[in-house]
N, C-alpha and C positions, 0 to 999 in steps of 0.2 A: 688520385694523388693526395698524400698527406699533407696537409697546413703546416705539420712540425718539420716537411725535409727544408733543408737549409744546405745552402753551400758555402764551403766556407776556404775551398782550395780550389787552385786551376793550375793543370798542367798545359802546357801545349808546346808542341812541336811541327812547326809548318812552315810554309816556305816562304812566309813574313817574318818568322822568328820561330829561336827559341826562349821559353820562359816568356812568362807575361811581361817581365819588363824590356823583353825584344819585339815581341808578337802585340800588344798594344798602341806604343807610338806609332807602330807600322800601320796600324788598322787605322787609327785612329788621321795618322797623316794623308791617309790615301795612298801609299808607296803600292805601286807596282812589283809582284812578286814574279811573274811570269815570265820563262824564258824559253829559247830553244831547248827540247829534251835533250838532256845530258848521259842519262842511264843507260840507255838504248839505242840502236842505231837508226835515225825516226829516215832515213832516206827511203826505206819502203813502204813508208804507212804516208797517209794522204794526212794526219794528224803531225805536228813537228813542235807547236808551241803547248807546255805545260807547267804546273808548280812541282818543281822538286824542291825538296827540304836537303838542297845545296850542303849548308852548312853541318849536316850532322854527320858523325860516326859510331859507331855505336862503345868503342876505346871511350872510358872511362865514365860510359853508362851501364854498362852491361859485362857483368861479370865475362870474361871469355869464353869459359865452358861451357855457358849459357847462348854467349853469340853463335856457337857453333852447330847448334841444333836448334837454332831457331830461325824464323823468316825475320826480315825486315820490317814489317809490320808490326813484330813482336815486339822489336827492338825500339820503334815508336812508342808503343804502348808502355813499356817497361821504366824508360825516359820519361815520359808525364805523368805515369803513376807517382814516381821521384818529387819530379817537382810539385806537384798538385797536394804531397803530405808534407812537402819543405813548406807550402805554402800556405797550409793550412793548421804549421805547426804543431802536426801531430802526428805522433811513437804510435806505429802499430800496435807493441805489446802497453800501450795505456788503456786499448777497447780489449775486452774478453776477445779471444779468437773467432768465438762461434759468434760473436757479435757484429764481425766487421766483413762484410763480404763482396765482390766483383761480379758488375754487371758490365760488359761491352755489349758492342752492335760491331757485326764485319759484313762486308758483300762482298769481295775477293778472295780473302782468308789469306794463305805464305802463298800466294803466285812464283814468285820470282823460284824460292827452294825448292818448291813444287817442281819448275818446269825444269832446272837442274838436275834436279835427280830422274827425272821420266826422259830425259835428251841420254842419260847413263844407262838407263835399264835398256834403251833402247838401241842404241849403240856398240853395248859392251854386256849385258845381261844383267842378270838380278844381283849377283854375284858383288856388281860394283854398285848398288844403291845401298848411299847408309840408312843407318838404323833409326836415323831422325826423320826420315819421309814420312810416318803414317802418323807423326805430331804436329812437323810442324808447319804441314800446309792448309793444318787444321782452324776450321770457325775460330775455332774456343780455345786457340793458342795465348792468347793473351790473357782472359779470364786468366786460363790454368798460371800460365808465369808468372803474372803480376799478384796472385792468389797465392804461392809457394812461395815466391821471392819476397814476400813480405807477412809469411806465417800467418795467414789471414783463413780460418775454418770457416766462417759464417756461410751466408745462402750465395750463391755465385752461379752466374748462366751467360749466356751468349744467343743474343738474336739474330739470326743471319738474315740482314733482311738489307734494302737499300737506302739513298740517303735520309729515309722517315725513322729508321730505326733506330737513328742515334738520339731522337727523340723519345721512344719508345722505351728506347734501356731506362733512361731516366725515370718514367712514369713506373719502370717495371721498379727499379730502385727505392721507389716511395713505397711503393706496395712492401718490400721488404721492410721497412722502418715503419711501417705498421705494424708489421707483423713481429718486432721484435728486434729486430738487430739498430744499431746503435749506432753504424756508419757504414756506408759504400763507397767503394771507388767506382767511377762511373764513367764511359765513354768509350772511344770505339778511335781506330786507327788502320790504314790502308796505303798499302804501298804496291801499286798497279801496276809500275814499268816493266816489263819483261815482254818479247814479243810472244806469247801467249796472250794474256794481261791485255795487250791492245787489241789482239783480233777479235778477243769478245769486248772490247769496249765499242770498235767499229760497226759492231752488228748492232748497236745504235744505234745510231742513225743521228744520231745527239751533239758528236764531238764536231768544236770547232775545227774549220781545218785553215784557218789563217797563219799567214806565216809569219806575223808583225802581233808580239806580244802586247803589243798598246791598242791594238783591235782585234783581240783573240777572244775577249767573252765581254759582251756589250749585250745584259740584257733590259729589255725593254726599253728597247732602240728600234730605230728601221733599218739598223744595220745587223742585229742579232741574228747571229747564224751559228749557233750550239755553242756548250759549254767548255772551257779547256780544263780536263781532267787533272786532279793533281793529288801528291801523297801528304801524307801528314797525320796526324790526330791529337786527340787531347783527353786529360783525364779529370776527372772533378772527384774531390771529397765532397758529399754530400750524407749529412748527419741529420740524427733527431734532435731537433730544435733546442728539449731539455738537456739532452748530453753534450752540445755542443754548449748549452749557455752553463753547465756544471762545471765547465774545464776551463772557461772563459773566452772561447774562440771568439775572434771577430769573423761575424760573418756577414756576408758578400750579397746575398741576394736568396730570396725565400722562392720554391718553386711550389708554385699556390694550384697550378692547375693542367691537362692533359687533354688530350683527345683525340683519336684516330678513327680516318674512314677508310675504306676500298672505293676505287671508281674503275679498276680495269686497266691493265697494259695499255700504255701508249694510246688509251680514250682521253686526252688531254682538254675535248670540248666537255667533256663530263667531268675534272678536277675540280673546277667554280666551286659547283654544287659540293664536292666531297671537301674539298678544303675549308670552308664554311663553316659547314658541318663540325668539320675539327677541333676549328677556333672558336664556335659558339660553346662548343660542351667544354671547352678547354677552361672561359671564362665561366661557364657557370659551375663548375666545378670551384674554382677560384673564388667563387661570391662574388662576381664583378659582372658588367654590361659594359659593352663595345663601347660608352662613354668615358669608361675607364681607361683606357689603353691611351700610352702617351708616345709610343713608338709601334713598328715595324721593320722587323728584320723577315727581310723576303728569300724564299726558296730561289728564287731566278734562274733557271732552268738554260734560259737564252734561247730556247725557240718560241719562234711567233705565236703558235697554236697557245703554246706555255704559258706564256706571259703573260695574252692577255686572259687567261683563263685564273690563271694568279690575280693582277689588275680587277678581275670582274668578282673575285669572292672577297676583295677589300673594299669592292666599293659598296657591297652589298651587307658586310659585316658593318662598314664603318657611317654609311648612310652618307649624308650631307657632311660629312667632317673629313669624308677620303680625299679631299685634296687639301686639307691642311696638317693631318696628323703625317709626322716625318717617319718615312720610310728608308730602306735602304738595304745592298747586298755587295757586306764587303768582300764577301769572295770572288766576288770578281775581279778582287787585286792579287788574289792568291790561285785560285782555280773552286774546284768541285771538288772534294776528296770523298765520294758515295757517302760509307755510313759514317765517316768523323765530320763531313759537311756539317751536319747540322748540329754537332755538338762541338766543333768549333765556331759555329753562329751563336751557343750559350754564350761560352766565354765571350764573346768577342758583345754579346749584350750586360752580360754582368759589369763587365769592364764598362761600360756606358752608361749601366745605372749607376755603379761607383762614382764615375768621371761626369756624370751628368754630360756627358757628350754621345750625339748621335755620330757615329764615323760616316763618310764617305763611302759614294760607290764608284771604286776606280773606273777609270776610261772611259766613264758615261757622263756625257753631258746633256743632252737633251732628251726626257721623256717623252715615248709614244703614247702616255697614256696620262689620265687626268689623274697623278698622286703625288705626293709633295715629297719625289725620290731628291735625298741628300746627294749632292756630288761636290767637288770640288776640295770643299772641308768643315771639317766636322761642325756642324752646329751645338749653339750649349741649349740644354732644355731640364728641364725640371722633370725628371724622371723616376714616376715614382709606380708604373706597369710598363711592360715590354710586352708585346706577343711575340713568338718565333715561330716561323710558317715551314713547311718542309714536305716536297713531294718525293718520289720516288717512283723511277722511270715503271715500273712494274705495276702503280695504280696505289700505292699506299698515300696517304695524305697524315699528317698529324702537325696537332698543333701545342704550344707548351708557354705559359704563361709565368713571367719571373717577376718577383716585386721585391723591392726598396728596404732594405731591411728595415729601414723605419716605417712604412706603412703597415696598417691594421692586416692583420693574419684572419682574413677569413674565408666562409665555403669551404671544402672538402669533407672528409668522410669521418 
């Protein structure tokens, strides 16, 4: 990870809001996003409570032509990309084309259009599947949109990978402004309801199945019994330090550090160890020690195995200080959205090094475990490192370290 990325925009669209100035007081209040599914018809699936992103439509986000041949997901992305350059007050055509390019992370891709057009093929023949099926149920639907929809030539990819990737995309996004390019839009978006969409979320084994969205994802509780799935995502402008400070951008928060392990599918006694792992190299990358760190934004998975597997790679990163450094996971006011999880857990810590406020973790009042987990409401603290932690059902860990724009830029490559 490069010393010089900087973020300087945030898009988001999720089921606490849209636009940071929705999506913030929300987090920041502890507002419960979660409700009965609405999209789908949840009487057959044993899952009923989730975060949808209620309020959106894609009418006067999304050019029409465009809504038409795309998923839902796309239509997320394409929306925070918007805001995230409103936000960051900057014209495409002001960065050289080949200079500015799109990195997301997906782990469903267009589910929903996907399973429309295969319910067609399958029903009525090939004949009635359109022309848009072999786009736009695709990974790298978004890159490519948000990449054409805003003349953007630079280096541009897509990690398909699960909720660690949205971590990933980032560190991959430094490695591009190393390499040259001048800005990235960054992040990842997921729109899972369809009943396709839930049979393979079911094979899980993960999902809440509570029917009472004020006890639907409660992790590191002794009531935690998996996570409740939800759609959403967000995008970030993330620039080279000199090109953002040439144009005068104010910017948000320096992304100083990175680090990913493998521990194995569903080996969640073995995460500790790989999570750790993550967060050490993440800081030493950053030029920092685990003394540095003035928060924790946690992966919270909400099963028991999880948790404290989670719990035990903070207490061992943070030493005698894990029960006073403030922790916290506000998606569990909103849900899990796989690969925009944890790049809605950015925003939602940038927005905290800004506000010097730790947010809340909704619906959780009492920790099972010895960490100084925020509930209720938000604490003020002097924030000048974050860590953000992030597992992924399939064994990926990574970890990603944000600091204060006014703190010293150092470590990296």
């Amino acid at each position: 990870m490069s010393p010089a990325a900087v973020v300087t925009g945030l898009g988001v669209v999720a089921p606490s809001g849209l636009g940071v100035g929705e999506f913030w007081p929300a987090v920041r209040d502890g507002h419960l996003a979660l409700a009965p599914i609405g999209r789908i018809d949840p009487n057959p699936y044993p899952v009923t409570v989730a975060g949808e992103v209620a309020a959106f439509a894609p009418d006067g986000w999304v050019d029409p032509r465009i809504t038409v041949q795309t998923d839902r997901f796309t239509h997320f992305a394409l929306a925070a990309a918007d805001l995230a350059l409103e936000d960051a007050a900057l014209e495409p055509a002001a960065v050289g084309p080949f200079e500015f390019g799109v990195m997301t992370a997906s782990y469903s891709g267009g589910v929903e259009f996907g399973q429309r057009e295969i319910e067609r093929l399958w029903r009525n023949g090939p004949e009635h599947v359109g022309p848009y099926q072999s786009i736009a149920w695709f990974y790298a639907a978004c890159s490519g949109q948000v990449s054409i929809g805003n003349g953007l030539r630079g280096p541009s990819g897509v990690l398909v990978a699960d909720e660690a990737g949205g971590l990933d995309a980032l560190a991959a996004a430094g490695g591009e402004l190393r390499r040259g390019a001048r800005a990235m839009l960054v992040g990842g978006a997921e729109a899972p309801f369809c009943p396709y969409a839930m049979c393979c979320q079911l094979g899980l084994g993960l999902l809440s199945t509570s029917r009472d969205p004020a006890t639907a994802y409660q992790p590191f509780t002794g009531q935690a019994g998996g996570f409740a799935p939800a759609e959403g995502g967000a995008m970030l402008v993330v620039e080279d330090a000199d090109a953002a400070r040439s144009r005068g951008a104010a910017v948000k928060a320096v992304v100083a550090g990175h680090g990913a392990t493998y521990t194995g599918r569903r080996q969640f006694d073995q995460s500790a160890q790989g999570l750790l792992r993550a967060a050490t190299d993440a800081l030493a990358e950053a030029g920092l020690t685990p003394d540095g760190v003035d928060a924790v934004f946690l992966d919270a998975m909400a099963d028991p195995s999880a948790d404290a597997a989670e719990a035990e790679a903070v207490r061992l990163l943070l030493g005698e200080r894990a029960s006073r450094v403030p922790v916290t996971a506000p998606k569990a006011g909103y849900g899990r959205c796989y690969a925009a999880a944890a790049v809605l857990d950015v925003a939602a810590a940038v927005l905290a090094l800004e506000h010097g406020l730790v947010p809340p973790t909704p619906g959780v009042r009492d920790c099972l475990f010895d960490l100084d987990l925020v509930t209720g409401a938000a604490r003020p603290a002097d924030l000048r490192t974050v860590l953000v932690l992030s597992r992924g059902v399939y064994g990926g860990n990574s970890a990603l370290v944000l600091r204060h724009p006014e703190s010293p830029i150092t470590g990296g490559n």
